[in-house]
C-alpha positions in Angstrom: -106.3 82.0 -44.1 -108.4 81.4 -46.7 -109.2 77.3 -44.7 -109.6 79.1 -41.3 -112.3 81.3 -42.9 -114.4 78.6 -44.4 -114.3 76.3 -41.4 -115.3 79.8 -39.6 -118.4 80.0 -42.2 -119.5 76.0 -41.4 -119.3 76.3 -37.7 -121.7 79.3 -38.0 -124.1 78.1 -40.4 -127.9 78.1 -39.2 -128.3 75.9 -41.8 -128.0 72.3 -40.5 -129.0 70.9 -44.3 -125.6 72.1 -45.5 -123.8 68.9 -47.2 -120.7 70.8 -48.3 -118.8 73.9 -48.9 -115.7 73.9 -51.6 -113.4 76.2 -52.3 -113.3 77.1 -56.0 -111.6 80.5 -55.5 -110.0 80.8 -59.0 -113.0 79.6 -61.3 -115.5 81.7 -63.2 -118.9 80.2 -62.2 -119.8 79.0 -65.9 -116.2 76.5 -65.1 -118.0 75.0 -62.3 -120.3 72.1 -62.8 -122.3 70.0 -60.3 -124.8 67.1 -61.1 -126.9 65.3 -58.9 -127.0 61.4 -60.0 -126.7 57.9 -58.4 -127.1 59.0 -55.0 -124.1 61.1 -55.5 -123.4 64.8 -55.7 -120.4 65.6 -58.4 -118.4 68.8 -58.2 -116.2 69.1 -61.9 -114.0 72.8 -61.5 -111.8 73.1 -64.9 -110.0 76.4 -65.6 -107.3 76.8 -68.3 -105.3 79.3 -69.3 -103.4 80.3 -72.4 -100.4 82.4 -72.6 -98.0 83.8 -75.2 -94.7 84.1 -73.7 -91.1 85.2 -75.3 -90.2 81.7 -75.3 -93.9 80.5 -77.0 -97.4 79.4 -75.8 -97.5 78.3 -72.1 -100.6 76.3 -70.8 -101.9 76.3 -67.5 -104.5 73.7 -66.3 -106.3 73.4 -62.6 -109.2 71.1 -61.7 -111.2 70.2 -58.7 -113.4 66.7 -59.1 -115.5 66.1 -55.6 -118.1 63.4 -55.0 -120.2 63.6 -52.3 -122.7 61.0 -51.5 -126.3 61.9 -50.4 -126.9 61.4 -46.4 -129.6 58.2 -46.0 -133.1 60.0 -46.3 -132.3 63.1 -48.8 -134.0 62.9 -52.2 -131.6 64.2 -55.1 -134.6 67.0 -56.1 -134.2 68.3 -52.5 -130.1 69.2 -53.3 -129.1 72.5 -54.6 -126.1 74.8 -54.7 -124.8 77.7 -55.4 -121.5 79.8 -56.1 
């Protein structure tokens, strides 16, 4: 599954620097928002969706919050990401 396959991609990562690796299957990229502060790296993932159904407007609403704190030694200009 979709767990198995990520787990597969940290055990084979070269690169020892990686901090973490989130799952934001589901999210456009511009939904995803990560900021570096405090020692702290903050993942924010908010998707919402609006739909006109027979019996009216349904709403649906997923997010993702993740805080990761910086290993002892790692400057927060040396952190970057990507999607």
């Amino acid at each position: 599954s979709m767990r198995r396959s990520l787990n597969r991609m940290l055990d084979s990562s070269h690169d020892h620097k990686l901090l973490a690796l989130m799952d934001v299957e589901g999210f456009d990229p511009n939904e995803v928002t990560v900021t570096v502060k405090d020692g702290k790296v903050k993942v924010l993932a908010e998707h919402e969706e609006e739909h006109t159904t027979a019996r009216g407007k349904e709403y649906n609403y997923k997010n993702i919050k993740k805080e990761i704190s910086l290993p002892p030694g790692v400057s927060e200009d040396e952190v970057t990401c990507s999607l």
